[in-house]
C-alpha positions as CSV (number, residue, x, y, z in Angstrom):
1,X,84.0,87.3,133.7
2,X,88.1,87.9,132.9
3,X,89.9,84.8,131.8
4,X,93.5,83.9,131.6
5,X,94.7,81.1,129.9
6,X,98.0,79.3,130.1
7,X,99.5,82.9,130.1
8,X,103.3,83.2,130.2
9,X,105.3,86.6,129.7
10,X,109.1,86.6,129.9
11,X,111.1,89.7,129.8
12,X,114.6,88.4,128.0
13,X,116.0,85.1,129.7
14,X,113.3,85.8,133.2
15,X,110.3,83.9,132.8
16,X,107.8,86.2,134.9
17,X,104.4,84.7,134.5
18,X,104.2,80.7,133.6
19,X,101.3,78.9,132.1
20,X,98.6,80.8,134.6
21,X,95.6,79.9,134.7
22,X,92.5,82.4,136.5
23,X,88.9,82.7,136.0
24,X,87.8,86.2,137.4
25,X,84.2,86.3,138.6
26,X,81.8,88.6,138.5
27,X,80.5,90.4,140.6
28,X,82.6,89.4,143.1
29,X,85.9,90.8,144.0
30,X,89.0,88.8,142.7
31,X,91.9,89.2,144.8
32,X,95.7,88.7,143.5
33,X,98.0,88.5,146.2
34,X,101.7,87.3,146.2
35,X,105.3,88.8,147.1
36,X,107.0,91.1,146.0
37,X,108.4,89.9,142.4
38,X,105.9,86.9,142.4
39,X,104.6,88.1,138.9
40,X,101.3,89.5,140.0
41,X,101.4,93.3,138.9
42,X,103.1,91.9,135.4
43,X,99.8,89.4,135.2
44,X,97.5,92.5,135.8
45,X,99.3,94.7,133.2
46,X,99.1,92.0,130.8
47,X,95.4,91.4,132.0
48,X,94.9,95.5,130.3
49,X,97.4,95.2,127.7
50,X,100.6,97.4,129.1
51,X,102.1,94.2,128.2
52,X,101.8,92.0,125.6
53,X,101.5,88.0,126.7
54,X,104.5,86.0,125.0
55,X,101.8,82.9,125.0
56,X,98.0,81.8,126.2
57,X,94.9,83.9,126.1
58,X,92.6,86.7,127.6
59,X,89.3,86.4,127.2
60,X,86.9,89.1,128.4
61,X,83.6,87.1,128.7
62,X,84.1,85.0,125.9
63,X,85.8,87.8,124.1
64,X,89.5,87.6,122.8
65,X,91.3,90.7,124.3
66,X,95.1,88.8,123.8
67,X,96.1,85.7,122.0
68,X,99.6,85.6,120.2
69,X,99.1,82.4,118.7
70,X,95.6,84.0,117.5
71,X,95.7,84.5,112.9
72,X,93.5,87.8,112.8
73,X,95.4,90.3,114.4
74,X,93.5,93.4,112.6
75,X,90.4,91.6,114.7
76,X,92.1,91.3,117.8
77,X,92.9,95.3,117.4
78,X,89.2,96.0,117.0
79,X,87.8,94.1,119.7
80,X,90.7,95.3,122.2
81,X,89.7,98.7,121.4
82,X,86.3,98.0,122.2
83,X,87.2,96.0,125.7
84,X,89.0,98.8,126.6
85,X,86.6,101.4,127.1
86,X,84.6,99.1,129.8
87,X,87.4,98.5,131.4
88,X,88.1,100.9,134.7
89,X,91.5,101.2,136.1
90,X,92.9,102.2,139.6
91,X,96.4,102.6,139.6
92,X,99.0,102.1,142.5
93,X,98.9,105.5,144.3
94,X,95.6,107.1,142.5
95,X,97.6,108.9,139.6
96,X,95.8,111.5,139.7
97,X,96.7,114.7,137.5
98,X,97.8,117.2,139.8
99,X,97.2,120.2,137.7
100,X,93.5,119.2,137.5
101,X,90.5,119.2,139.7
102,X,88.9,116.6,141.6
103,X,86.2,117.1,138.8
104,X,88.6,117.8,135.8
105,X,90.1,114.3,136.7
106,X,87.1,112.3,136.9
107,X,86.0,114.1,133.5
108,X,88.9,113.0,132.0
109,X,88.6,109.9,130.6
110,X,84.4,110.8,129.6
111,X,86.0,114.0,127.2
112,X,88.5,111.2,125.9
113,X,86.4,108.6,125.4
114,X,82.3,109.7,124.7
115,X,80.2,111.8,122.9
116,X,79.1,113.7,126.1
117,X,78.1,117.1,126.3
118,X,80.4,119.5,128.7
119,X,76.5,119.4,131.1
120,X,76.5,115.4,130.6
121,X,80.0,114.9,131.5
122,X,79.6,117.3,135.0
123,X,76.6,115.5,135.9
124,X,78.2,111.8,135.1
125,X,81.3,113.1,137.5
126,X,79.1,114.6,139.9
127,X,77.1,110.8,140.2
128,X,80.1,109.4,140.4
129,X,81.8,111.7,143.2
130,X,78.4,111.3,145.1
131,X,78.8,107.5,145.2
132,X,82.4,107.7,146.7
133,X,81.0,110.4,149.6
134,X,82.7,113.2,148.1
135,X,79.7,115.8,147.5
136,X,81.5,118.8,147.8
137,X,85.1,118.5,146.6
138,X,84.8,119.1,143.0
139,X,87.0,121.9,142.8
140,X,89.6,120.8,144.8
141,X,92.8,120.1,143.8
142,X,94.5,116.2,144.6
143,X,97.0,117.9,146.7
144,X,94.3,119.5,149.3
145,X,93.5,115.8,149.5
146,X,94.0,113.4,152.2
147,X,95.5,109.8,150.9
148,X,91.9,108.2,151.4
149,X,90.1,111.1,149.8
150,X,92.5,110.7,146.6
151,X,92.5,107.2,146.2
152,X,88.0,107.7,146.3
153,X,88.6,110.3,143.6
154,X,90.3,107.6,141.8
155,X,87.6,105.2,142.4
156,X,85.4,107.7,140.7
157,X,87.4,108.7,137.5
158,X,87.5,104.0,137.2
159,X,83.7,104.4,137.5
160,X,82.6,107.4,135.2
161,X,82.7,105.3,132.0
162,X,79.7,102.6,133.6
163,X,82.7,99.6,133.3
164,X,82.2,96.1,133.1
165,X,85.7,95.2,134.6
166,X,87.5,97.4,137.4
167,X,91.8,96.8,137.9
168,X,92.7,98.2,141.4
169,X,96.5,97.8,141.6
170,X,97.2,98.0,145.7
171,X,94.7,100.4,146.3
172,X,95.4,100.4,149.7
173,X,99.1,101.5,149.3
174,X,100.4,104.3,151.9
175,X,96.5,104.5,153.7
176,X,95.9,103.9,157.3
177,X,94.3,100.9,158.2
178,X,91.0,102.7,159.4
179,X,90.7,104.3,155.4
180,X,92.3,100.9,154.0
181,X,88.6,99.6,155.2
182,X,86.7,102.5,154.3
183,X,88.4,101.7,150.5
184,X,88.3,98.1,150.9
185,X,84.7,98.7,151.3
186,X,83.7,101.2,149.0
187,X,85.2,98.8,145.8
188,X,83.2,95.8,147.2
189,X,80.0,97.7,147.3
190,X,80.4,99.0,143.7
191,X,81.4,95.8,142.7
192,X,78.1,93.7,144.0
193,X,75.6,97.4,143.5
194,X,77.0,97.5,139.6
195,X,78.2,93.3,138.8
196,X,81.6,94.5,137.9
197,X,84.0,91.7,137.5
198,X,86.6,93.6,140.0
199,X,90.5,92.4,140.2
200,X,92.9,93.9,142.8
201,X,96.4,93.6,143.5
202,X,97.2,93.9,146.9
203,X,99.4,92.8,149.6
204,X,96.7,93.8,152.4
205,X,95.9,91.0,154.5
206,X,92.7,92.7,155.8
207,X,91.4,93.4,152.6
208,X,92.3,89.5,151.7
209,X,89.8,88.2,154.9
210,X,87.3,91.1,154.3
211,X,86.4,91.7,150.8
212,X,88.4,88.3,148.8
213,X,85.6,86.7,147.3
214,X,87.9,84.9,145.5
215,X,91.3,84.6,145.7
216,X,94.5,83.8,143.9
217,X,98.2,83.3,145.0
218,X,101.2,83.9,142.6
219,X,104.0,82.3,144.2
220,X,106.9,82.3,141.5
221,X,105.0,83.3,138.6
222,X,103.1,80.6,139.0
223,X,99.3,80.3,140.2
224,X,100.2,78.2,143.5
225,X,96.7,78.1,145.1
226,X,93.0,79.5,144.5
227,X,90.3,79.6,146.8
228,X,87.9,81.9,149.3
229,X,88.9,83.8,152.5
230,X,87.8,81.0,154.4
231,X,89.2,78.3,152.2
232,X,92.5,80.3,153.0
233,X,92.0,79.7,156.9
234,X,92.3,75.9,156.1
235,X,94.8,75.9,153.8
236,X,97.8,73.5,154.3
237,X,99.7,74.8,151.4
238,X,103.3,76.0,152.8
239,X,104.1,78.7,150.7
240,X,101.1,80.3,151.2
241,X,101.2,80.1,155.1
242,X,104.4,81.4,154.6
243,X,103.5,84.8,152.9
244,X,100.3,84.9,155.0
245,X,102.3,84.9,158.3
246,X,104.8,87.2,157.0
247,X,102.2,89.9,155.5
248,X,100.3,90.0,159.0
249,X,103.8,90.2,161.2
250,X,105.0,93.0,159.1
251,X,101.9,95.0,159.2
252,X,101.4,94.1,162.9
253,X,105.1,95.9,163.0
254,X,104.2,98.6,161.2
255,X,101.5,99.9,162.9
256,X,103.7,99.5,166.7
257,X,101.7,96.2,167.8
């Protein structure tokens, strides 16, 4: 479980995020989803600490990964430290390291972060390429890679270190909607198989009626509405309605319909 309490950020005189307030379940896949500019993608940076919160608190099960107003800030350092290596991340586009291999790059973070021998590392990434269906792609490099085959590469360098909590930011950016599902998919299985506390950013109104467990709208930097995919269906809040409409006329434009 991730929480966020009363977070605000401000960058200068903009007010980004105001007093939000999310519990992120395990074991369930927590969906963020707002406009562009709504303040979600600065709410997941802050949730992993590319920003700093300017007031509130992040709690990683009961654990106190950000608190300004917090007197011990050597302790905070130490337990941040310690949060962070449970913590996988899938970032907008895969960012994957081109001049590596598909098993160089799922390696990466193990040589950074563990004790693992060069034979413990190889079999971890091997494991890990297995569970995302790619058996035989180790020496490939991202750019012999279709989008959806990068983006599962990415799924298995956010897996390698066993995490408690996995960030997806729009991990269905720039895929087709046949290997947006196939994505969608994979993070909600590894999500239930493993009991990750799972958070995604995303703007994919499929993904939002498929795999949101739970869901949250930032509408202004605000938290405007919370609820399920079918507590979404019967929502009568306006903004919402508003971005849902919108999200699924643009995408039915995109692909032709």
């Amino acid at each position: 479980m991730i929480q966020a309490n009363n977070i605000s950020k401000s960058f200068g005189e903009t007010r980004v995020l105001k007093n939000v307030n999310i519990t992120f379940e395990q074991g369930k896949t927590n969906l963020i989803i707002g406009q562009s500019g709504s303040g979600k993608t600065v709410l997941m940076k802050c949730m992993v600490g590319l920003h700093e919160v300017d007031e509130g608190q992040i709690m990683y099960d009961d654990r106190v990964f950000a608190d300004p107003q917090g007197l011990d800030g050597a302790s905070q350092g130490i337990e941040r430290k310690s949060i962070r290596k449970e913590i996988g991340m899938m970032f907008q586009g895969g960012a994957l390291f081109d001049s590596l291999t598909v098993e160089e790059n799922v390696v990466f973070p193990l040589s950074m972060f563990t004790k693992m021998t060069k034979e413990e590392m190889v079999e971890r990434a091997n494991f890990c390429l297995n569970r995302v269906k790619l058996e035989n792609a180790n020496n490939l490099f991202p750019a012999e890679l279709s989008g959806g085959m990068q983006k599962r590469v990415a799924i298995a360098r956010a897996i390698s270190m066993h995490p408690k909590y996995l960030l997806c930011d729009e991990p269905n950016s720039g895929l087709d909607p046949r290997t947006a599902i196939v994505i969608d998919n994979l993070i909600h299985e590894i999500t239930q198989e493993y009991q990750i506390t799972t958070i995604i950013n995303t703007h994919d109104m499929n993904s939002v009626m498929e795999i949101g467990d739970k869901i949250a709208f930032i509408y202004k930097g605000e938290k405007w509405w919370e609820g399920s995919s079918k507590d979404i269906l019967n929502s009568d809040n306006k903004e919402l309605n508003d971005f849902i409409f919108a999200a699924s006329y643009l995408k039915k434009l995109k692909q032709g319909g």
